[in-house]
N, C-alpha and C positions, 0 to 999 in steps of 0.2 A: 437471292441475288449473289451474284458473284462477285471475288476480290480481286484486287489486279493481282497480285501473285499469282493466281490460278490462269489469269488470260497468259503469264509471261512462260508457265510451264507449259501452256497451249503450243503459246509460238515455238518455243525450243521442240517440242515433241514435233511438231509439221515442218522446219526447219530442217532439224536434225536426220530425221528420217532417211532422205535419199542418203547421205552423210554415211547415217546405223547399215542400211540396205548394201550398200557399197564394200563395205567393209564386210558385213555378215556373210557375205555371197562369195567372199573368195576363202572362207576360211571351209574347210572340214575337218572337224572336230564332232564326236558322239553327243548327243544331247541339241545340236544345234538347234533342228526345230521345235525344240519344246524354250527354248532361251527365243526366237523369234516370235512363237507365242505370247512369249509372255510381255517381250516390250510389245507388242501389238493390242495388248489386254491394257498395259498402263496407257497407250495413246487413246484407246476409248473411251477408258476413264476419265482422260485430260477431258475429252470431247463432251462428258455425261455429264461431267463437272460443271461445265459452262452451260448446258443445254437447259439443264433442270433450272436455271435462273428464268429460262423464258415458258417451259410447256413441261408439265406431268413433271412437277418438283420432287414427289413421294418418291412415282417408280423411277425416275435417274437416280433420283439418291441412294435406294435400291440397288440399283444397276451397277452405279460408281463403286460401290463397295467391295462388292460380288466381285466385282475385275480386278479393284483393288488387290482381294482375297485369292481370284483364282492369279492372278500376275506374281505374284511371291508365290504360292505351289509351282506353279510353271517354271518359274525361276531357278526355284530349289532343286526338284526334277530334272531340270536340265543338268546341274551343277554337281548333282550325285551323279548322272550319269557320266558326267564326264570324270570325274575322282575315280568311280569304281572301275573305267576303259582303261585311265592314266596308271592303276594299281597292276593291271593285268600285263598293261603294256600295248593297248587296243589305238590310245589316242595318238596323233598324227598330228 
């Protein structure tokens, strides 16, 4: 079953979104699409979070994790790429 916490990070993550897209879309900076990735990886999560209360609890929980797991790679990825452009003098 689910906790409200997890419904209220649901609604922020679906809320937020056009908000994240908005903003994401006018910047160019190196690394962008793997930072787009990754918040895309934590909203599914939100999604698997909630899901696995109703159908196939095991593999969402699975799943949730993995996204979890790959949404911080993703994140980092993006974030060194963007350090090592900003070092060179690449980032814009």
């Amino acid at each position: 079953m689910y906790q409200p916490s997890e419904v209220v990070s649901l609604l922020l993550v679906i809320g937020l979104t056009p908000v994240m897209y908005r903003g994401i879309a006018s910047l160019r900076i190196p690394g962008r699409r793997l930072l787009i990735a990754g918040y895309l990886a934590l909203a599914v999560a939100y999604v698997a979070t909630i899901a696995e209360g109703y159908w196939a609890p095991d593999l969402l929980n699975a799943v949730e994790h993995a996204l979890y797991a790959a949404s911080g790679i993703l994140f980092a990825a993006g974030l060194v790429r963007l350090a090592v452009a900003s070092r060179r003098g690449d980032a814009r």
